[in-house]
VMD Tcl script that draws the C-alpha trace (Angstrom):
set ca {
  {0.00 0.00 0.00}
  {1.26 3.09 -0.76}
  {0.40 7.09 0.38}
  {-2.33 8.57 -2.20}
  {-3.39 12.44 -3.00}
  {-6.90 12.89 -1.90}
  {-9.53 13.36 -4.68}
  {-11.16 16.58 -4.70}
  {-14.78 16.35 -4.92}
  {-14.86 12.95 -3.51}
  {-16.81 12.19 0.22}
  {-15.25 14.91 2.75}
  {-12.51 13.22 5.30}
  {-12.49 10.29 3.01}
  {-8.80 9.55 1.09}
  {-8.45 7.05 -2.20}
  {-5.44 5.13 -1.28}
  {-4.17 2.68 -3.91}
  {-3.41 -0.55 -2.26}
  {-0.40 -2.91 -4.23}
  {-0.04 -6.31 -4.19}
  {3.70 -7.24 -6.23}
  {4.03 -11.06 -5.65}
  {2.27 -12.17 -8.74}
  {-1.05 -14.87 -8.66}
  {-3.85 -15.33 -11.16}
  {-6.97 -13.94 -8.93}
  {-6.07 -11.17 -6.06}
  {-8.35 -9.57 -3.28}
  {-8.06 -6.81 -1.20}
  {-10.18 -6.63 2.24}
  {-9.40 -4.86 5.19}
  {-10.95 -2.54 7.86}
  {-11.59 0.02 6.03}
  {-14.80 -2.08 4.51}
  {-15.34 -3.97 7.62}
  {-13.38 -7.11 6.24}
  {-17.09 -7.80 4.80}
  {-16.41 -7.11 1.06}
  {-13.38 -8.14 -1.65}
  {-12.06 -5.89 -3.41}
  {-11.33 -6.89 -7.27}
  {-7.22 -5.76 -8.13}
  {-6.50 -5.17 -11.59}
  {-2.91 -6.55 -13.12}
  {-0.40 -3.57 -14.15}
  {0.21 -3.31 -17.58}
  {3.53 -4.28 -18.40}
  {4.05 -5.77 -15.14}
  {2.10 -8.82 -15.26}
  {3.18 -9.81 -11.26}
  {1.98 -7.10 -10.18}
  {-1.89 -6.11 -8.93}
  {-3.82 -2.73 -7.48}
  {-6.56 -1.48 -6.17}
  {-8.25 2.26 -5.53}
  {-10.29 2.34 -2.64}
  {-11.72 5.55 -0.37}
  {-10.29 4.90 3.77}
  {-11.07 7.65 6.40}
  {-8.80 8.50 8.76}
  {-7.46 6.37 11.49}
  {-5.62 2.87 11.97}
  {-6.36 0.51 9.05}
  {-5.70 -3.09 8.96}
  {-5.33 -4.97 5.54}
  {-4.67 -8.25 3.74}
  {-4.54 -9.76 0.58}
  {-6.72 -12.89 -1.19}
  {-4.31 -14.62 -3.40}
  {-5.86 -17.26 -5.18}
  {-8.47 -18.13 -2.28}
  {-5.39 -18.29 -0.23}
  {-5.11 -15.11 2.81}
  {-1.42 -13.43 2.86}
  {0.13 -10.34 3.71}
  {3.08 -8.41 2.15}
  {6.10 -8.76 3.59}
  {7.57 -5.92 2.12}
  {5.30 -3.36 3.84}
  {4.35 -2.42 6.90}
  {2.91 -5.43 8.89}
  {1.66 -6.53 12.45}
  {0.02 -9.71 14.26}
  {-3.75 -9.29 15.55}
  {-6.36 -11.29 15.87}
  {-6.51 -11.95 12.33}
  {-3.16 -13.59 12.14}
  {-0.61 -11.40 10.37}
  {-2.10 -8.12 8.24}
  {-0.47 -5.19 6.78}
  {-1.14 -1.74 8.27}
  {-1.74 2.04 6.99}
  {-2.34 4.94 9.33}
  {-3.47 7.75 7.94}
  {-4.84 10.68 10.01}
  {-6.52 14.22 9.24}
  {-7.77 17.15 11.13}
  {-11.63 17.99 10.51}
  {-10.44 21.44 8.65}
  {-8.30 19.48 6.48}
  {-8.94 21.70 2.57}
  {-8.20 18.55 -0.40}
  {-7.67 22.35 -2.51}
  {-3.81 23.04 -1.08}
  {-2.69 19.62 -1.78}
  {-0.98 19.45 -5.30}
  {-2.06 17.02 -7.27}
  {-5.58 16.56 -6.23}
  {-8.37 15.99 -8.73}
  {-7.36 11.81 -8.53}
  {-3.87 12.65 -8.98}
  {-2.47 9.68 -7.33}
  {1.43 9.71 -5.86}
  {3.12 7.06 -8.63}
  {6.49 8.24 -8.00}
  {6.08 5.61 -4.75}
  {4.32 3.73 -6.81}
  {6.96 3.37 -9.02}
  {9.43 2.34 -6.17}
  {7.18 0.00 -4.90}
  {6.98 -1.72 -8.52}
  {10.50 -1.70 -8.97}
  {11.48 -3.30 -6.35}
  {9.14 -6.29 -7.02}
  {10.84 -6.22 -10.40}
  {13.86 -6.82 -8.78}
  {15.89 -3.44 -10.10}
  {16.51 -1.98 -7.21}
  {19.14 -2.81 -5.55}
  {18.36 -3.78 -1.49}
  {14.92 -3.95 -2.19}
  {14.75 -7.99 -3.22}
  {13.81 -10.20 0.81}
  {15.75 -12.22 1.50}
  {15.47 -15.79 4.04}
  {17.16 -16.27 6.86}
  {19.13 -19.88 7.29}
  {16.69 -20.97 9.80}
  {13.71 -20.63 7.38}
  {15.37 -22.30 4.80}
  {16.24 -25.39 7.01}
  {12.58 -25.34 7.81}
  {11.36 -25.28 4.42}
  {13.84 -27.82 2.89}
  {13.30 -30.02 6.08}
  {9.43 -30.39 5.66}
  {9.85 -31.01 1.97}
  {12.12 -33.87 2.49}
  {9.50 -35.33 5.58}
  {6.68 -35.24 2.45}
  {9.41 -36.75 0.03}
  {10.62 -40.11 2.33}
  {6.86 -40.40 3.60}
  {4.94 -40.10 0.02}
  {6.07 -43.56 -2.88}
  {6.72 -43.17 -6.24}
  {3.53 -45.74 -6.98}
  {1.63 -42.02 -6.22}
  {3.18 -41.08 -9.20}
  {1.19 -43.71 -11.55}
  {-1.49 -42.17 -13.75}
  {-4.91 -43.43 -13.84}
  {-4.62 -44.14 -17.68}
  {-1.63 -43.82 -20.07}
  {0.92 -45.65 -21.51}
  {4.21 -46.30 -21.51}
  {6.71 -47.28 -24.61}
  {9.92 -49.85 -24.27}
  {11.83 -51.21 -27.54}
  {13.66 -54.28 -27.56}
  {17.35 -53.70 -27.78}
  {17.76 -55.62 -31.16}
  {15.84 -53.15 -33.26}
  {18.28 -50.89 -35.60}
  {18.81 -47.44 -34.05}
  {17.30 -45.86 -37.24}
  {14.05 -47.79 -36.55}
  {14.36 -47.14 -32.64}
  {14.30 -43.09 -33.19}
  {11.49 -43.42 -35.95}
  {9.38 -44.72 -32.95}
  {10.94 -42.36 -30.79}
  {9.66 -39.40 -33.04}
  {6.27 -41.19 -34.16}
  {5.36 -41.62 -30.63}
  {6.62 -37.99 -29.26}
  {8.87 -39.11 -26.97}
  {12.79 -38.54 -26.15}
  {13.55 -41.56 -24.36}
  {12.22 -45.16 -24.16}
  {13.69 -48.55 -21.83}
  {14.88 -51.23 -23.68}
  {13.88 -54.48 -23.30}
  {16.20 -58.24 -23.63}
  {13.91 -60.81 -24.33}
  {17.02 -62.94 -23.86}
  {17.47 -62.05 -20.73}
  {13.75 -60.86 -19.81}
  {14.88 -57.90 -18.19}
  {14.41 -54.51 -18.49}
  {18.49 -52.85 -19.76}
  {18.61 -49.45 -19.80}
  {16.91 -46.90 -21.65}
  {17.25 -45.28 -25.47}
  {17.18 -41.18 -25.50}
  {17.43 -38.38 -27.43}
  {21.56 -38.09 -26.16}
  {22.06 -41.21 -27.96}
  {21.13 -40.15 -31.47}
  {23.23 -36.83 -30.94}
  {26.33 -39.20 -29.79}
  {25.71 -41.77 -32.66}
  {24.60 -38.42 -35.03}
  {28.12 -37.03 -34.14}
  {30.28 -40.26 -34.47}
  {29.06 -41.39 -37.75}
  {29.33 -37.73 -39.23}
  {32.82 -37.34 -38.03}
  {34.01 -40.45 -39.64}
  {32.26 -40.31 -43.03}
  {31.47 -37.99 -45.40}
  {26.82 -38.10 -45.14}
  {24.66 -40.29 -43.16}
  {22.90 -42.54 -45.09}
  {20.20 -45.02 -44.01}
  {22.52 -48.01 -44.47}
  {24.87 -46.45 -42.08}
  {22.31 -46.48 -39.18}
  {21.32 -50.10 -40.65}
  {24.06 -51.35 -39.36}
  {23.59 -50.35 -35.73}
  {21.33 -51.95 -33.40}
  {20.57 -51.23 -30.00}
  {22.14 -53.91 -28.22}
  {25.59 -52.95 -30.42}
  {25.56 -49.26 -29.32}
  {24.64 -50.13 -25.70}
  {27.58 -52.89 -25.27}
  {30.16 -50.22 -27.25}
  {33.05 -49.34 -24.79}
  {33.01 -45.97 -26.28}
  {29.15 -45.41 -25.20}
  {29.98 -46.40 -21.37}
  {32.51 -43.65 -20.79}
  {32.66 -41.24 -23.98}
  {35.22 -38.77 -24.32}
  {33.85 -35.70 -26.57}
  {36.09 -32.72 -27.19}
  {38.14 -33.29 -23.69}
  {34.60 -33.00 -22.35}
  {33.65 -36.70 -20.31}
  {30.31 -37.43 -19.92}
  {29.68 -40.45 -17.36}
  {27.26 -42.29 -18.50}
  {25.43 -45.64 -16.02}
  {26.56 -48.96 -16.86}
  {23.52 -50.28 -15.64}
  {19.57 -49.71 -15.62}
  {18.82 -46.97 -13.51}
  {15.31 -47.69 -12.19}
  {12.83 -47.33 -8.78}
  {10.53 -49.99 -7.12}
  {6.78 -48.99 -6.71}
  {7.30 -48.43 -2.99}
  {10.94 -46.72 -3.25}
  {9.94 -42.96 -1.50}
  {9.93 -40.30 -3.68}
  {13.19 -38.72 -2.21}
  {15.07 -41.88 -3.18}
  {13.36 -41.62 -6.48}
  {14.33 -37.45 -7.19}
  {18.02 -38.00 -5.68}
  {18.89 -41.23 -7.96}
  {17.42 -39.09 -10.93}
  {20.00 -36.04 -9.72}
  {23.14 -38.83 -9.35}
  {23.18 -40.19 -12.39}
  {21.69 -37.11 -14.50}
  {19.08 -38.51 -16.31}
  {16.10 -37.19 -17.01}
  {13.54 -39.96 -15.86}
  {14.04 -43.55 -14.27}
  {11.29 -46.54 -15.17}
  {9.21 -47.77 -12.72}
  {9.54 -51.08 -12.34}
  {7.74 -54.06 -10.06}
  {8.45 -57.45 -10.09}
  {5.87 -60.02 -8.06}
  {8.67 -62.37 -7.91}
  {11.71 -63.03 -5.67}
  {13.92 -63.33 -8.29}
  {12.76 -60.50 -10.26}
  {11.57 -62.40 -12.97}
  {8.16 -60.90 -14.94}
  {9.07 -57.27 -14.94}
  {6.54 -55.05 -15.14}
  {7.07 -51.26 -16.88}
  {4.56 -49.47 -14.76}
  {5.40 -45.83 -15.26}
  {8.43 -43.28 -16.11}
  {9.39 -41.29 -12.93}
  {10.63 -37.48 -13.76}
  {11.36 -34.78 -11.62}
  {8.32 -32.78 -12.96}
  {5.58 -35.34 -11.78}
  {7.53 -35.26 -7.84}
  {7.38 -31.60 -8.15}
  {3.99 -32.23 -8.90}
  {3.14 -34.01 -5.97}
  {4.82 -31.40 -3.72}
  {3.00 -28.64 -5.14}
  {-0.17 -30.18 -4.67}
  {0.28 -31.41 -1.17}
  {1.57 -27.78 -0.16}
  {-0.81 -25.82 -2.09}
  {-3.18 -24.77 0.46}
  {-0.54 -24.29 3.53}
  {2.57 -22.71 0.94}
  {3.10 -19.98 4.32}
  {4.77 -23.20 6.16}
  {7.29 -22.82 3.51}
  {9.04 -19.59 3.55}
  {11.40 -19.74 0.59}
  {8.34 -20.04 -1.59}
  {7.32 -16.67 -1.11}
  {10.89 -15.31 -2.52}
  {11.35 -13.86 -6.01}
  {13.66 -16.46 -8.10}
  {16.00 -13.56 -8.71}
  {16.48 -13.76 -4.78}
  {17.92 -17.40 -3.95}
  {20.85 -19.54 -5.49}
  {19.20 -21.53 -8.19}
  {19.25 -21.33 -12.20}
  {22.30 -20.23 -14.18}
  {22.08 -16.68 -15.09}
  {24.37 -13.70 -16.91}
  {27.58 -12.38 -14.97}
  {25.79 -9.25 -14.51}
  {22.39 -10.31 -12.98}
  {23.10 -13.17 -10.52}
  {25.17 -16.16 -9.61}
  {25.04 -19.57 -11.42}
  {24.17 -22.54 -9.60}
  {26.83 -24.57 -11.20}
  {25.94 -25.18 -15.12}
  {27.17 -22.07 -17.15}
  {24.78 -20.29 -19.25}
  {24.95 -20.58 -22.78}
  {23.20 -19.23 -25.65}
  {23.14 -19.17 -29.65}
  {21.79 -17.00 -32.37}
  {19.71 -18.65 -35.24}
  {22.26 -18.67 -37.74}
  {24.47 -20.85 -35.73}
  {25.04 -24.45 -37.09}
  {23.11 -27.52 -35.81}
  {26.34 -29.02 -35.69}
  {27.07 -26.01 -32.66}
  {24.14 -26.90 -30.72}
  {24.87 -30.33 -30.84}
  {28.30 -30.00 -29.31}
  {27.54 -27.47 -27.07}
  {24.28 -29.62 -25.56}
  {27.32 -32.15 -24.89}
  {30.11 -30.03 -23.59}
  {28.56 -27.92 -21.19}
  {25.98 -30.72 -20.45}
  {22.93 -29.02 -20.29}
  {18.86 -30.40 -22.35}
  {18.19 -26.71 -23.42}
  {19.96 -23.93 -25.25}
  {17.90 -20.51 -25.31}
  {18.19 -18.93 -29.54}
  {18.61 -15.17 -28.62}
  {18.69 -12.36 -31.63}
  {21.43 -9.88 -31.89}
  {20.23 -8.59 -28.98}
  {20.21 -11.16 -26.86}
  {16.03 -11.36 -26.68}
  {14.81 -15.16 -26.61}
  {13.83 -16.05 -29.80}
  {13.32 -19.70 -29.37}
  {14.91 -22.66 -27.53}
  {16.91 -26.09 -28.83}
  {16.35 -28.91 -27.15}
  {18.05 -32.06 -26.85}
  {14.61 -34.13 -27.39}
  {14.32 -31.36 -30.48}
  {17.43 -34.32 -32.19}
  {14.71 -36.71 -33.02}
  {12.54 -34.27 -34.91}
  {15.41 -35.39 -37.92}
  {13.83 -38.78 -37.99}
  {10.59 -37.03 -39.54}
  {10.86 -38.31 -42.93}
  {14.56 -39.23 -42.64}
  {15.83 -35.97 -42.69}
  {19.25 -37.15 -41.49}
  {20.05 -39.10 -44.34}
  {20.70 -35.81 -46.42}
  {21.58 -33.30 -44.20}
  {25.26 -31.89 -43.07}
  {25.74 -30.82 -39.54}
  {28.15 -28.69 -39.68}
  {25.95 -26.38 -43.27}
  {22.53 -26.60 -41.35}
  {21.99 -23.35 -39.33}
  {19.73 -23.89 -35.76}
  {17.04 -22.07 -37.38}
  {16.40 -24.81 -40.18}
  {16.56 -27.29 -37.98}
  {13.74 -25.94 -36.26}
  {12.05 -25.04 -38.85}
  {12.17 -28.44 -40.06}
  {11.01 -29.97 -36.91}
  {7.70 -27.72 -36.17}
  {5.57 -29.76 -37.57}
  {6.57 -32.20 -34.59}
  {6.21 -29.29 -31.89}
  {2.32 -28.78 -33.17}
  {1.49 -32.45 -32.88}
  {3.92 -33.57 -29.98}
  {4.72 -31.08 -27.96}
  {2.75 -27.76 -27.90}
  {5.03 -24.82 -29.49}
  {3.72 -22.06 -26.64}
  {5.10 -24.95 -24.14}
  {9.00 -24.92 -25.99}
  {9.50 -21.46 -24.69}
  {8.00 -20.72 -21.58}
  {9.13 -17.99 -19.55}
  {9.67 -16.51 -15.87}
  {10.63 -13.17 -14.85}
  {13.10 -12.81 -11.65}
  {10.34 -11.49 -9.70}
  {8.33 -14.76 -10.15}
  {8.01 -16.16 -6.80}
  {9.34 -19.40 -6.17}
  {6.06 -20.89 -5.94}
  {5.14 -19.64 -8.77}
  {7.84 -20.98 -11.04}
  {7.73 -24.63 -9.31}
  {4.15 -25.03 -10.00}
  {4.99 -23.66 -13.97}
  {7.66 -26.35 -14.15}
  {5.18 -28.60 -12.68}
  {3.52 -28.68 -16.11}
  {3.62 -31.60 -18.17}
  {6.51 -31.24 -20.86}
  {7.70 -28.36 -19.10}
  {11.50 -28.97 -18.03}
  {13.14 -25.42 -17.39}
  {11.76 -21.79 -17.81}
  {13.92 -18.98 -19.25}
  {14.01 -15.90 -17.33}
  {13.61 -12.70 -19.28}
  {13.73 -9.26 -18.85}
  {9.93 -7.63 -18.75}
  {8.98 -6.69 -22.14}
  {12.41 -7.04 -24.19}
  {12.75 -10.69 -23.64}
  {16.43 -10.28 -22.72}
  {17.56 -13.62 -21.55}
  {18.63 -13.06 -18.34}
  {18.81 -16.81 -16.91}
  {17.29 -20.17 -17.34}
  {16.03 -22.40 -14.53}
  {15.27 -25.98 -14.83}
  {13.75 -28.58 -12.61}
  {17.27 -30.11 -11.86}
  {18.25 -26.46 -10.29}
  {14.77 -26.45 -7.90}
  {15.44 -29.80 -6.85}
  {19.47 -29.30 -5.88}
  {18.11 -26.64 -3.96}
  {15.26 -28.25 -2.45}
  {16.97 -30.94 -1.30}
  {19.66 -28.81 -0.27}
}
mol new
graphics top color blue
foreach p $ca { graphics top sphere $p radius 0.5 }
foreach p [lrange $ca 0 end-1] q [lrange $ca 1 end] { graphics top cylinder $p $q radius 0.2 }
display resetview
């Protein structure tokens, strides 16, 4: 809330105040005092500054107390003035004014309303002023972290199993040519393999292993032709000593000699953390009704986004027990972000321009081992994103049997692959976005979204990439 001019003509002794609410949410309330707590009041979104909410109301004078309604959910600001009555914790204005108090020798009267604090107020929930961003203190984020980890090692990963669905596996003596047709036809970047030698479940086929196999085969020959993936099942790739421990460019990417997988009843802690270990992006859920583990059964494929899922849900209606939810991203240690705007959390940040080659993106996915690469114009505004999942889009009519890495630019290869996004993957979900400002909250229950793996944080209104932050980075610091 912020100090208003008075409007002349209005209701004598009365003062429109314009009440703020900068934390973001999709429906927000105002009720207070001033209207006997027995009405709430609509606030309209900024323009330009979609977290952002106000409201105009008429107060008299005295001691006002004040909340907000945040999505049927009661909260206060913690960035204003604040106290604890008997309706739990409320924000607080306290305006007084004599009974000969003239509206006429204020300037600005006539609805004139004081946006210079206004404008304060907004920029520091955008984050660009400096000391006006909370902070947490160590305490509350040993709370927080400590009551998501009791839901975690209390809650299985069978409460992860849909209703309905499906769930592909390929046996590992199809050809890799045929294996990332399927891959593509079904809309999917990864897939466990299945010996019917051995009647186990193996490992798992993704989207990394066509860029590896992509990369190899185009290094040592002149174009990729059909008969060259022919050649290549599967089972040969898997049992390759190169594919167990790879070295690319000086760059070594460990990769699991063995199925990485989770029981029906393994708790969902065990489940995120063996997902973090070994980097991979989901492990198969797998129960066997024998002793010996013989008669498998695929029942589901595990990812970080359906746990995050879960915690969202469970904490929905009681967020305020966590405190660090309440923070602006911008605010904590998680993400990778520019030099200039905040501290990494470990992966670098990297970015390309369209006309880079596909060949590029490829090595660059490897090297700095990271799914997602944000495609910025000249001036660095996010233009699209490449994927590593985006590799199997080449299988759509077997583009990669006449293509060159190293002469196709990013751009075609997109543009070559978005007749995939429409049908597989919704294009508006490729590039979804966060601003610094976004509440933590906020941003887990975005990446919370099915197919959504990491949000790219952007300046308001230019689309400046200013960081990206993926479900791996909540989870590291989630689980501290």
């Amino acid at each position: 809330m912020e100090s208003v001019r008075e409007a002349g003509g209005g209701v004598t002794g009365t003062v429109l105040m314009r009440f703020v609410w900068t934390h973001g949410g999709r429906n927000v309330f105002l009720s207070g005092s001033f209207n006997r707590w027995g009405e709430l009041i609509p606030m309209s979104p900024v323009e330009g500054c979609p977290n952002v909410f106000q409201a105009i109301y008429d107060i008299t004078p005295g001691n006002h107390q004040y909340k907000f309604c945040v999505d049927g959910e009661w909260r206060h600001d913690e960035l204003q003035p604040h106290s604890t009555t008997e309706y739990g914790i409320v924000n607080i204005v306290q305006f007084n004014m004599e009974a000969n108090y003239n509206p006429e020798m204020i300037p600005g009267s006539s609805m004139e309303l004081d946006n210079e604090a206004f404008t304060r107020l907004v920029s520091v929930s955008d984050g660009t002023l400096t000391g006006g961003v909370p902070s947490i203190s160590e305490a509350d984020l040993q709370v927080s972290r400590h009551r998501i980890s009791v839901f975690l090692t209390t809650h299985t990963a069978y409460e992860l199993l849909p209703q309905s669905g499906k769930v592909v596996a390929l046996d590992v003596d199809l050809p890799v040519k045929q294996a990332f047709h399927i891959l593509f036809e079904q809309g999917i970047s990864m897939a466990p393999l299945w010996d019917f030698s051995r009647g186990q479940f193996v490992g798992v086929l993704s989207a990394l292993d066509f860029i590896l196999i992509l990369r190899e085969l185009g290094n040592n020959g002149s174009n990729l032709t059909e008969e060259e993936l022919d050649t290549h099942s599967i089972s040969a790739w898997k049992e390759g000593k190169a594919y167990l421990e790879r070295q690319i460019d000086g760059h070594v990417w460990p990769l699991p000699r063995h199925l990485i997988h989770a029981g029906p009843y393994d708790n969902l802690k065990e489940v995120a953390l063996r997902i973090l270990q070994y980097k991979v992006a989901t492990v198969p859920v797998i129960h066997s009704s024998s002793e010996d583990s013989s008669f498998p059964q695929l029942l589901h494929l595990a990812s970080l986004s359906g746990i995050l899922k879960c915690i969202c849900r469970y904490f929905r209606h009681c967020s305020s027990t966590l405190p660090i939810l309440q923070l602006p991203i911008g605010a904590i240690p998680v993400g990778s972000w520019v030099p200039s705007i905040g501290e990494p959390s470990g992966c670098p940040l990297v970015m390309l321009r369209p006309s880079a080659s596909l060949s590029s993106a490829l090595n660059l996915l490897i090297q700095a081992q990271v799914s997602s690469i944000p495609i910025v114009d000249e001036n660095d505004s996010l233009v699209d994103i490449y994927c590593r999942s985006d590799i199997t889009a080449l299988a759509k009519d077997k583009i990669y049997t006449h293509i060159n890495l190293n002469e196709m630019t990013i751009n075609q290869a997109l543009q070559l692959g978005q007749d995939a996004y429409s049908s597989h993957e919704l294009r508006s979900q490729r590039c979804q976005m966060c601003l610094r400002s976004d509440t933590l909250h906020k941003v887990m229950e975005r990446l919370a979204n099915p197919g959504v793996r990491r949000l790219v944080i952007v300046e308001a209104g230019s689309k400046r990439v200013e960081g990206i932050v993926t479900l791996r980075d909540i989870f590291k610091f989630l689980l501290g």
